[in-house]
Gaussian input, Z-matrix of N, CA and C with variables (Angstrom, degrees):
# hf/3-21g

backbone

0 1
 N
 C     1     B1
 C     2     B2     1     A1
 N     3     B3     2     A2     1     D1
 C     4     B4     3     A3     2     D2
 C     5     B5     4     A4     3     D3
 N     6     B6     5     A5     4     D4
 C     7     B7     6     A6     5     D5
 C     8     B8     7     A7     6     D6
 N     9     B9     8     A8     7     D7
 C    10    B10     9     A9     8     D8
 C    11    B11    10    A10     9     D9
 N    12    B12    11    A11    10    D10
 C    13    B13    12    A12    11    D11
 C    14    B14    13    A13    12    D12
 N    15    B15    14    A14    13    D13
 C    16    B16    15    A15    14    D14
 C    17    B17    16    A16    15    D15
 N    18    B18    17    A17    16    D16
 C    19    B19    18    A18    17    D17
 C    20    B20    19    A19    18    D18
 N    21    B21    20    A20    19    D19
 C    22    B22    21    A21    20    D20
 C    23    B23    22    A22    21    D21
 N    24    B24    23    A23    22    D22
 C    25    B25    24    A24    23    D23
 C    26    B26    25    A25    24    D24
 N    27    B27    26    A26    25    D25
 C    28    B28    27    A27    26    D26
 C    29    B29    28    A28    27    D27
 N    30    B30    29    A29    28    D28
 C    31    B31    30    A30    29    D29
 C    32    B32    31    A31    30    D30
 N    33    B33    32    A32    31    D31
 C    34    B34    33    A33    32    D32
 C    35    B35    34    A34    33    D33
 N    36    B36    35    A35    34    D34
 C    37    B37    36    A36    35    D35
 C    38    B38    37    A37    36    D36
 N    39    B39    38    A38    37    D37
 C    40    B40    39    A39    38    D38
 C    41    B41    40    A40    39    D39
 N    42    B42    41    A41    40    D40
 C    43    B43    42    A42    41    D41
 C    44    B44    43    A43    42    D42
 N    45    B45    44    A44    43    D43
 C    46    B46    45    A45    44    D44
 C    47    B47    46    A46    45    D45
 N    48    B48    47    A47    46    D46
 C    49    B49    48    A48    47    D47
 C    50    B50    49    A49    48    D48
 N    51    B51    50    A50    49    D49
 C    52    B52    51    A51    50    D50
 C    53    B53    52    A52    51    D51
 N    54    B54    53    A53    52    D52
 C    55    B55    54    A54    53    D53
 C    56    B56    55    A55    54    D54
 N    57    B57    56    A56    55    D55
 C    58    B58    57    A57    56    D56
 C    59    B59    58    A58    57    D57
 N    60    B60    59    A59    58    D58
 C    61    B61    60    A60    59    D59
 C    62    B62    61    A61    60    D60
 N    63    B63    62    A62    61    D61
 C    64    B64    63    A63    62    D62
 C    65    B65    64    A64    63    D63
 N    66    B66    65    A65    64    D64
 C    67    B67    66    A66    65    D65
 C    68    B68    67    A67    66    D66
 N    69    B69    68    A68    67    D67
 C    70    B70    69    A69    68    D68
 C    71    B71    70    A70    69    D69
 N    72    B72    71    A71    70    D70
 C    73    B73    72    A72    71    D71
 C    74    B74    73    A73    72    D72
 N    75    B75    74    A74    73    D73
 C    76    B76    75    A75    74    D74
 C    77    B77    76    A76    75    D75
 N    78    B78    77    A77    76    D76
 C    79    B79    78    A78    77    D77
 C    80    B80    79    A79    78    D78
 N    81    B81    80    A80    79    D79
 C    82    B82    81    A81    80    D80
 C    83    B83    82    A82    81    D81
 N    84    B84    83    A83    82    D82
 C    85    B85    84    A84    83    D83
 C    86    B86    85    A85    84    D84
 N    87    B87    86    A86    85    D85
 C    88    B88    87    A87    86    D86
 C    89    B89    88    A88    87    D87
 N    90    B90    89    A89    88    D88
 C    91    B91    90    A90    89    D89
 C    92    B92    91    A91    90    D90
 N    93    B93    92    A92    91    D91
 C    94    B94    93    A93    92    D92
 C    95    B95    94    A94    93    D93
 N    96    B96    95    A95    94    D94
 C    97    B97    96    A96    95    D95
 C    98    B98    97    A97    96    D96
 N    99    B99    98    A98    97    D97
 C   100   B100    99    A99    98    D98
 C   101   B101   100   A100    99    D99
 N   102   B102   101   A101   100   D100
 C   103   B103   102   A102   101   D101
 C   104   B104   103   A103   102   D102
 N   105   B105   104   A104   103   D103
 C   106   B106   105   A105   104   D104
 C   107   B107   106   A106   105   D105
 N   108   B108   107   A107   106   D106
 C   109   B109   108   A108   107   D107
 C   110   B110   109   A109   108   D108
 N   111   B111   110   A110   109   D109
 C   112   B112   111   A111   110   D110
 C   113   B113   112   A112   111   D111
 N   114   B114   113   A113   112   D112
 C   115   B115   114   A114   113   D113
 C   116   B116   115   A115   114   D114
 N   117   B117   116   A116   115   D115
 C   118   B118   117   A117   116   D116
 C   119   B119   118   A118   117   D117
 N   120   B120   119   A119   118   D118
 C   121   B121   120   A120   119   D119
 C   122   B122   121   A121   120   D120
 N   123   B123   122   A122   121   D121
 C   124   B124   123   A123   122   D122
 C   125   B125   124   A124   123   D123
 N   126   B126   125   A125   124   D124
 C   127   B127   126   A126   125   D125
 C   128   B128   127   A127   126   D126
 N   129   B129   128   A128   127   D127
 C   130   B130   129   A129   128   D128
 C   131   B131   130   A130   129   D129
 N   132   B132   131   A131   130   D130
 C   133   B133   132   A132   131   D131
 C   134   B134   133   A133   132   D132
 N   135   B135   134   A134   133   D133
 C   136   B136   135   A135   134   D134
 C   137   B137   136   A136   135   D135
 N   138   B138   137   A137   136   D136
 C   139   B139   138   A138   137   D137
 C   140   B140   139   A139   138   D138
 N   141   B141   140   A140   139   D139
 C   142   B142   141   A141   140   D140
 C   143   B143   142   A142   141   D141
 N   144   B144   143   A143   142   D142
 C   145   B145   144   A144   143   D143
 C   146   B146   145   A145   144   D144
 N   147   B147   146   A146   145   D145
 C   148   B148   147   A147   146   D146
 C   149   B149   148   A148   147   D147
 N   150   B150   149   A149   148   D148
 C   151   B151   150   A150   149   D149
 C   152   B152   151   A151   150   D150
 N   153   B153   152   A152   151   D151
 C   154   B154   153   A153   152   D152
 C   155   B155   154   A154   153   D153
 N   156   B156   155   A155   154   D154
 C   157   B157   156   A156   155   D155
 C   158   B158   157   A157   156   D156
 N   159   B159   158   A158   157   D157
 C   160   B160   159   A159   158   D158
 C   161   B161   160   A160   159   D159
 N   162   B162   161   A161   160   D160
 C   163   B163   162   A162   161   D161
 C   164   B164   163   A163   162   D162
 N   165   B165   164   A164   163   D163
 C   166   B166   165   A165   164   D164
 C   167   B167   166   A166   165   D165
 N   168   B168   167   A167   166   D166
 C   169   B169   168   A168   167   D167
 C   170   B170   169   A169   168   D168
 N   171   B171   170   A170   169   D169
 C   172   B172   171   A171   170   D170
 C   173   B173   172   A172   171   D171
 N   174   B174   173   A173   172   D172
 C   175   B175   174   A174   173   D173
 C   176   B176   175   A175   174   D174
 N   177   B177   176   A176   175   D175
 C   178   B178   177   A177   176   D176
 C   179   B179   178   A178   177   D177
 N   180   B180   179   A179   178   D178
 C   181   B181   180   A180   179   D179
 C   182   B182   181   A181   180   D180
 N   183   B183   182   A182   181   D181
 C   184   B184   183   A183   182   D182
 C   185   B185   184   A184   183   D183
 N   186   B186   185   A185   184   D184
 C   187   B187   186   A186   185   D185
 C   188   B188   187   A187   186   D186
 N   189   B189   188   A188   187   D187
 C   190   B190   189   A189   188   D188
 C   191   B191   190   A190   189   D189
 N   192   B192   191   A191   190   D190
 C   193   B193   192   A192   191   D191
 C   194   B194   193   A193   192   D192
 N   195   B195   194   A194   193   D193
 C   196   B196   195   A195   194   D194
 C   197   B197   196   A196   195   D195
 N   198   B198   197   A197   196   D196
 C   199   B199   198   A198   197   D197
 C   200   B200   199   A199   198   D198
 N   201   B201   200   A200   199   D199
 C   202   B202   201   A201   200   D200
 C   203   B203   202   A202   201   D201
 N   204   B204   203   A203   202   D202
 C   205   B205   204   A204   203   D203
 C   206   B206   205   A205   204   D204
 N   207   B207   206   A206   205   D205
 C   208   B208   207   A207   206   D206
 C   209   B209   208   A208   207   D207
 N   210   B210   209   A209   208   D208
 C   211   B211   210   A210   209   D209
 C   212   B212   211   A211   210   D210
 N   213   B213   212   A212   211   D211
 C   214   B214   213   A213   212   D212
 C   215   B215   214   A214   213   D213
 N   216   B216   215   A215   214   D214
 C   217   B217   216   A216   215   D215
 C   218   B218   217   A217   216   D216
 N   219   B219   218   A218   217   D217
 C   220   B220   219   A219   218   D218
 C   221   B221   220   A220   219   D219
 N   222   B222   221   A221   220   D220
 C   223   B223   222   A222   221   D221
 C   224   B224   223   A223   222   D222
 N   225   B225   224   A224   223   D223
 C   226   B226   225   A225   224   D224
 C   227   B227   226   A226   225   D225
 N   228   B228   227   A227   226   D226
 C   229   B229   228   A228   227   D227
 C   230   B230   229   A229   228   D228
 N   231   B231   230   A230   229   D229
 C   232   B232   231   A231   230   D230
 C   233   B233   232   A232   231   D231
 N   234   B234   233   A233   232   D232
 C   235   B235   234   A234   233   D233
 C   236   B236   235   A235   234   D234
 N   237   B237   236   A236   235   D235
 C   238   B238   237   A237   236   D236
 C   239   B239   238   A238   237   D237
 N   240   B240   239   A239   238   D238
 C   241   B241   240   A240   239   D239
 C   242   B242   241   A241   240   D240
 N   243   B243   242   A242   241   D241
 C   244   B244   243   A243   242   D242
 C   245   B245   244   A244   243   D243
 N   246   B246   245   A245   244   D244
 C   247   B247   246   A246   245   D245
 C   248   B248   247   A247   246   D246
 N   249   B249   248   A248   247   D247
 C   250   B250   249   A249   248   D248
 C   251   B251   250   A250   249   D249
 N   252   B252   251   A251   250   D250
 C   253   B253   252   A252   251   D251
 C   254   B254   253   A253   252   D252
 N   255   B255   254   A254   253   D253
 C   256   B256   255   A255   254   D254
 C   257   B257   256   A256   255   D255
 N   258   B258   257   A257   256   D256
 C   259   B259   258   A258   257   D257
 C   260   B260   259   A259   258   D258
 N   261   B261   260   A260   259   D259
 C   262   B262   261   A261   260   D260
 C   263   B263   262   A262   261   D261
 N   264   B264   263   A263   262   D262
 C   265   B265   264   A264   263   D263
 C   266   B266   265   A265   264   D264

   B1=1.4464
   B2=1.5216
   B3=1.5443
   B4=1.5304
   B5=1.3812
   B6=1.6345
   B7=1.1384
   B8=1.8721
   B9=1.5294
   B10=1.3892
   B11=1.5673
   B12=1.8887
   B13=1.1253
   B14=1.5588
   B15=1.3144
   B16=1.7097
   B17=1.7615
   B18=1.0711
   B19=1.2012
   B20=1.4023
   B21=1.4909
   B22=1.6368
   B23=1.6445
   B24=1.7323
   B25=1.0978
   B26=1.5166
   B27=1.5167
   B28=1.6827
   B29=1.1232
   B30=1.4405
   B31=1.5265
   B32=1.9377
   B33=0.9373
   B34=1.5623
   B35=1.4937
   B36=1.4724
   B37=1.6542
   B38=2.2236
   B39=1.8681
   B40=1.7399
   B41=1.6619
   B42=1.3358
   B43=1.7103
   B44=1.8705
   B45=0.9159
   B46=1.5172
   B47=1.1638
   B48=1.6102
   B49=1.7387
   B50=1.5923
   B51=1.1671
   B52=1.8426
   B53=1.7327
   B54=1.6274
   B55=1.0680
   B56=1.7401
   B57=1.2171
   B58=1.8943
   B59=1.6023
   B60=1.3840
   B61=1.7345
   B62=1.5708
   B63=1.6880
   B64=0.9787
   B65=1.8077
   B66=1.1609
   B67=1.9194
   B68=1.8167
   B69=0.9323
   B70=1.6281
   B71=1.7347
   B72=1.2664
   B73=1.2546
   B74=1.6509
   B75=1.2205
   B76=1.5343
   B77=1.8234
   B78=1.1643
   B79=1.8168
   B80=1.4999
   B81=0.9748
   B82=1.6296
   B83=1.4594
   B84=1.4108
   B85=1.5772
   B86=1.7799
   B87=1.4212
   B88=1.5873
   B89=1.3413
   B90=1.0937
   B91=1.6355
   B92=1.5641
   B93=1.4694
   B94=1.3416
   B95=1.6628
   B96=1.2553
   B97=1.8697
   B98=1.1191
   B99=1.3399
   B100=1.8963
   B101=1.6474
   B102=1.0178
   B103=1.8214
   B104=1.6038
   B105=1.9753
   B106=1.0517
   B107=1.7477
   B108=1.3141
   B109=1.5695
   B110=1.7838
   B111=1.0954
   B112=2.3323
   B113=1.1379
   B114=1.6429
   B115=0.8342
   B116=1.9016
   B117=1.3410
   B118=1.7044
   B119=1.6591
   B120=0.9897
   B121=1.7188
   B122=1.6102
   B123=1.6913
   B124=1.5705
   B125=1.4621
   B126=1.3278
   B127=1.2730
   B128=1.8945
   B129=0.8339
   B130=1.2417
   B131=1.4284
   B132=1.1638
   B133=1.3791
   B134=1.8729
   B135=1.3388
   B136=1.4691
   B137=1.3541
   B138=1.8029
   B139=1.5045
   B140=1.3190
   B141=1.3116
   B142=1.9546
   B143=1.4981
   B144=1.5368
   B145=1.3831
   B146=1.4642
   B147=1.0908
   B148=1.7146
   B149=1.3732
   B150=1.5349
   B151=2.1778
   B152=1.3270
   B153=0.8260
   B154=1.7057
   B155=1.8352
   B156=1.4523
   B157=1.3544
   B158=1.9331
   B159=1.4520
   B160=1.1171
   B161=1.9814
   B162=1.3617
   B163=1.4401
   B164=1.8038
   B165=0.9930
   B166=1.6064
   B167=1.4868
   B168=1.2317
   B169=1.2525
   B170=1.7682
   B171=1.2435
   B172=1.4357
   B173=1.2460
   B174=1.6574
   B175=1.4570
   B176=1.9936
   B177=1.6724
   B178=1.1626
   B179=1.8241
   B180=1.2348
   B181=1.5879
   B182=1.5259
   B183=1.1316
   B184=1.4153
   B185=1.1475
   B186=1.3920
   B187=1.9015
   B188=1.1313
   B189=1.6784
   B190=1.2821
   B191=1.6234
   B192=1.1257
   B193=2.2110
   B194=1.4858
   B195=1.2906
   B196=1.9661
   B197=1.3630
   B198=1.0060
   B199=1.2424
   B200=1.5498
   B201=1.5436
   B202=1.3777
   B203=1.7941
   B204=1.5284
   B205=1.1567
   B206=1.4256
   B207=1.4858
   B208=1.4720
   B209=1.7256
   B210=1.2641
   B211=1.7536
   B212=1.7441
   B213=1.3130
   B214=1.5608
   B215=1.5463
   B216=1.5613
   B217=1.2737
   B218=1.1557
   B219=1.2960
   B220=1.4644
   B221=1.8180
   B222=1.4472
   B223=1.8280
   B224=1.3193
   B225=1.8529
   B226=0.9462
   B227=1.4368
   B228=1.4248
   B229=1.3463
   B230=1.4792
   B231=1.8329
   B232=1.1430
   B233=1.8488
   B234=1.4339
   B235=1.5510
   B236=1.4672
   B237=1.0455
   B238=1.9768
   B239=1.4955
   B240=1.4820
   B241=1.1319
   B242=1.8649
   B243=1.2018
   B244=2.2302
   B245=1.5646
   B246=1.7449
   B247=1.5237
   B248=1.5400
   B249=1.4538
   B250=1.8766
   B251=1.9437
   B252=1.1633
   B253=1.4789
   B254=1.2732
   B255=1.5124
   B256=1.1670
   B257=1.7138
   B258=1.2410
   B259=1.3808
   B260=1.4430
   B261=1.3706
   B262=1.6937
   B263=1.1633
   B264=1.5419
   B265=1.3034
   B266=1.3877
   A1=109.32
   A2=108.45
   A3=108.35
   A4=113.83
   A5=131.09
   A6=111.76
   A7=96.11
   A8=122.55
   A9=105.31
   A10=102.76
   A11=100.76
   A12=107.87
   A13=107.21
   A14=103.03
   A15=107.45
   A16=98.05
   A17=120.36
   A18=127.13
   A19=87.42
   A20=129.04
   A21=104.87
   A22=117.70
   A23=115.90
   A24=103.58
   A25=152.25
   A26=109.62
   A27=113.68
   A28=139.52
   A29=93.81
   A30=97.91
   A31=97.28
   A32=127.76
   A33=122.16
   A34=122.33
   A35=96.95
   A36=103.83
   A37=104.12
   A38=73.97
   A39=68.77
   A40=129.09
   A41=97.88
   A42=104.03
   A43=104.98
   A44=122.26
   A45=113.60
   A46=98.09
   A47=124.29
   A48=132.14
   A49=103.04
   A50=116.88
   A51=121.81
   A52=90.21
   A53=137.13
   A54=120.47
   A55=97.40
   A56=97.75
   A57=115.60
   A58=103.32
   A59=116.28
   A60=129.10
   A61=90.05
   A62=107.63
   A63=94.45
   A64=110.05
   A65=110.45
   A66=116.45
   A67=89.05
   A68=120.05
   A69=116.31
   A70=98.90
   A71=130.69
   A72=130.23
   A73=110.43
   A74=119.88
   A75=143.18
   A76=103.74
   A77=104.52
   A78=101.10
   A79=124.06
   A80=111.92
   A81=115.85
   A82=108.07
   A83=118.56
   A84=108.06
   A85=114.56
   A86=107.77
   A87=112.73
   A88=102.47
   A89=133.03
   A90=142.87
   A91=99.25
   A92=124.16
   A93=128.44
   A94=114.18
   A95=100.18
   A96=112.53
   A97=85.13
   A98=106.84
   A99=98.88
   A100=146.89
   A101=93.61
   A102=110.88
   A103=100.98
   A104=117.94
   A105=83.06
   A106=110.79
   A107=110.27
   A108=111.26
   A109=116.82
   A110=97.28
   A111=123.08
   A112=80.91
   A113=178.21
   A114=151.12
   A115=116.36
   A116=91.12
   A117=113.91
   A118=135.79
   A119=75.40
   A120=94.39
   A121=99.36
   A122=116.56
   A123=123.79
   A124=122.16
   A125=129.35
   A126=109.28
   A127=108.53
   A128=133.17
   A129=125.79
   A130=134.64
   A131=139.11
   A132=151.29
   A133=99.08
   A134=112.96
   A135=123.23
   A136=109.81
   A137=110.94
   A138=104.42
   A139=121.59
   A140=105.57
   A141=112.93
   A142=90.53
   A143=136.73
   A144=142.34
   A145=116.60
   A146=116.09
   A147=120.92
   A148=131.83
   A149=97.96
   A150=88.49
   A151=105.87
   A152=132.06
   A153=138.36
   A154=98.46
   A155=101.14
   A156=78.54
   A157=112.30
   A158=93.51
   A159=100.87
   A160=122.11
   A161=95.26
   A162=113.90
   A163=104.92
   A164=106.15
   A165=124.86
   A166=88.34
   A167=141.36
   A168=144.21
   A169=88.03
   A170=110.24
   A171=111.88
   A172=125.18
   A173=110.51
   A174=109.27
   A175=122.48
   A176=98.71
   A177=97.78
   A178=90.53
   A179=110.73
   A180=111.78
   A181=126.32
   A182=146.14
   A183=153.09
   A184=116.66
   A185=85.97
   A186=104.42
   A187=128.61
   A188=115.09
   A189=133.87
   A190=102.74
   A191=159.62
   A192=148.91
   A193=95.10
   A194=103.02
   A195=112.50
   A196=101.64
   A197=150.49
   A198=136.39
   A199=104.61
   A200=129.90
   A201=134.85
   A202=102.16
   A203=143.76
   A204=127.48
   A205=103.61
   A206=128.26
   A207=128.19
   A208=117.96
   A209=107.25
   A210=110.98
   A211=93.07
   A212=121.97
   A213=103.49
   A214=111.33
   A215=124.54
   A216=117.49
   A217=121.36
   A218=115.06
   A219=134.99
   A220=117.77
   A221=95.03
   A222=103.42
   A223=99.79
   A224=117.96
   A225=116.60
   A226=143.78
   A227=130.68
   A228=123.12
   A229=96.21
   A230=109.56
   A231=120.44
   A232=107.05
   A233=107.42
   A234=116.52
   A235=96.68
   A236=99.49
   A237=114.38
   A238=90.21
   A239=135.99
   A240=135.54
   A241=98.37
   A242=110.88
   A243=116.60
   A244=107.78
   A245=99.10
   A246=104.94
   A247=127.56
   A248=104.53
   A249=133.22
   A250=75.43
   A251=117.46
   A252=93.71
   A253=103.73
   A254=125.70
   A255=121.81
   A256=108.76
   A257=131.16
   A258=129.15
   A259=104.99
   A260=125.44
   A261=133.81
   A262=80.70
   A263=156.25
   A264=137.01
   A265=102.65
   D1=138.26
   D2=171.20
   D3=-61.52
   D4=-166.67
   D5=-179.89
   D6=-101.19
   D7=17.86
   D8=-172.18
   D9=-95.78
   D10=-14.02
   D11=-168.65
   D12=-90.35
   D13=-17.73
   D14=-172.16
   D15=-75.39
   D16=-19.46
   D17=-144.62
   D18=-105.56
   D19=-46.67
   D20=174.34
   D21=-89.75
   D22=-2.52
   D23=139.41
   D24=-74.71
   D25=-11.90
   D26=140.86
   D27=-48.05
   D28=-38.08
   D29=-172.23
   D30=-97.01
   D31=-23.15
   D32=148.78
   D33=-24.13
   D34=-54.75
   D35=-158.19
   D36=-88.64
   D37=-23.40
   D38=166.71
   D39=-81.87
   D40=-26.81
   D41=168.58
   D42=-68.27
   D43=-29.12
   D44=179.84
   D45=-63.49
   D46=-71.69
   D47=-172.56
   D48=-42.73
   D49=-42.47
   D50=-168.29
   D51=-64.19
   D52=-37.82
   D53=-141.53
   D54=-101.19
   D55=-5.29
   D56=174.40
   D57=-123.68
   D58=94.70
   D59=-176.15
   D60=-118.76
   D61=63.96
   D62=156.56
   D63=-133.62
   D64=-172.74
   D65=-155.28
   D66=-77.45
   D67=-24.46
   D68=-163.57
   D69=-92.68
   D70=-21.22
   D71=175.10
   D72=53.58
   D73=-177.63
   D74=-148.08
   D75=-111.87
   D76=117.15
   D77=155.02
   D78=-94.68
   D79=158.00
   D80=-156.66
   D81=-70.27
   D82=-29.70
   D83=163.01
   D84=-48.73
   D85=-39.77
   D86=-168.18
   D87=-74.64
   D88=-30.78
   D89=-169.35
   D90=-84.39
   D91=-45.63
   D92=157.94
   D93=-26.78
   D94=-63.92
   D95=-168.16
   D96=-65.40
   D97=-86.91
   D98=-175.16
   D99=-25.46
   D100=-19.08
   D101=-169.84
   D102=-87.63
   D103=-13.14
   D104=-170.06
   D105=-97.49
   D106=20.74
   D107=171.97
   D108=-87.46
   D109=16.68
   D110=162.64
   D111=-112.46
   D112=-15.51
   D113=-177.79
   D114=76.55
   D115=41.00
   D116=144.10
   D117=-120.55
   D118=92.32
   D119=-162.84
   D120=-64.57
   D121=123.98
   D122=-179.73
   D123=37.40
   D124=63.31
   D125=-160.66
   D126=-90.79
   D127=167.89
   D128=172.28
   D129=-51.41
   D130=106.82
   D131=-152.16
   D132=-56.21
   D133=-31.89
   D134=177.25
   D135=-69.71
   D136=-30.23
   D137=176.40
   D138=-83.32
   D139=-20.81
   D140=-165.97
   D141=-84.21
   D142=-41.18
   D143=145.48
   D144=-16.84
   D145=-81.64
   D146=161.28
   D147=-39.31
   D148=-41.29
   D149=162.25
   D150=-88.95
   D151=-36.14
   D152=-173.15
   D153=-53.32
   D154=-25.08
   D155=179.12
   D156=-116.67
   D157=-3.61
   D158=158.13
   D159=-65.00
   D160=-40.48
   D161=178.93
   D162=-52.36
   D163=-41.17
   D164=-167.11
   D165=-70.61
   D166=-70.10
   D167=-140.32
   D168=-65.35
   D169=-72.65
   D170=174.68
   D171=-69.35
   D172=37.04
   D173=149.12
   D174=60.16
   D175=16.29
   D176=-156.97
   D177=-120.33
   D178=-11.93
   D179=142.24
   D180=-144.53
   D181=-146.34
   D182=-171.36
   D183=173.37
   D184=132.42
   D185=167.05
   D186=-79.87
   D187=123.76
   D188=-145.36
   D189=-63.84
   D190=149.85
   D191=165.99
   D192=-78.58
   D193=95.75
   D194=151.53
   D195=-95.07
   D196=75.24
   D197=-179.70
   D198=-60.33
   D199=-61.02
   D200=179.65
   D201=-55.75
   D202=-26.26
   D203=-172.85
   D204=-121.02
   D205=34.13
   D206=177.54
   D207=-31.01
   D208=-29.11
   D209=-174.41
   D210=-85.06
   D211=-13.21
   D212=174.82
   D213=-110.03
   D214=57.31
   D215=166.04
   D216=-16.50
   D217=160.07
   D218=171.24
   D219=-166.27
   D220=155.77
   D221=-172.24
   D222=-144.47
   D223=137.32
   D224=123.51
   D225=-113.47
   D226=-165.37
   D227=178.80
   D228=-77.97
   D229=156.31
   D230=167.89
   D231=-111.96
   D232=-176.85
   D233=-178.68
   D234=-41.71
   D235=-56.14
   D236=-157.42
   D237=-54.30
   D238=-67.71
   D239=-131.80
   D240=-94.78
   D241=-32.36
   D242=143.96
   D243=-28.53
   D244=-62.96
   D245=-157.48
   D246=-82.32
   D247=11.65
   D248=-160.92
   D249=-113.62
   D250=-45.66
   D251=-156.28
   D252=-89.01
   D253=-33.13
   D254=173.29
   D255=-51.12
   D256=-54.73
   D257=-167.98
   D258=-60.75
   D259=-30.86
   D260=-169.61
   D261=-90.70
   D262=-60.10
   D263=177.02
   D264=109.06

């Protein structure tokens, strides 16, 4: 992906997390299905993995504490990553 494309696939995966504000958050298979109504059709579970944790670094989502289900990650949006989409609109 270019970076214009990486860039509206961030913000893809953040409108999915924004549309589930709940405490148990999203695993990347579910963000997979979901992502493709932005018009990313199936993307690779290794890639939604890779921004998801890119997302994390910049504080613009977080990974949910399963401590007992560590192999079933999960994310939701944080303030920051609400307040990126509201300004992009």
């Amino acid at each position: 992906m270019n970076p214009a494309q990486q860039e509206l696939f961030d913000d893809a995966i953040l409108r999915v997390l924004d549309g589930n504000r709940t405490r148990f958050g999203l695993g990347a298979e579910a963000i997979g299905h979901l992502i493709a109504q932005y018009g990313f059709q199936s993307p690779a579970k290794d890639a939604v993995l890779d921004r998801l944790d890119y997302l994390s670094r910049k504080q613009l989502a977080e990974e949910v504490d399963k401590p007992d289900h560590r192999a079933n990650r999960a994310w939701r949006i944080t303030d920051v990553g609400i307040d990126r989409l509201d300004t992009r609109g």
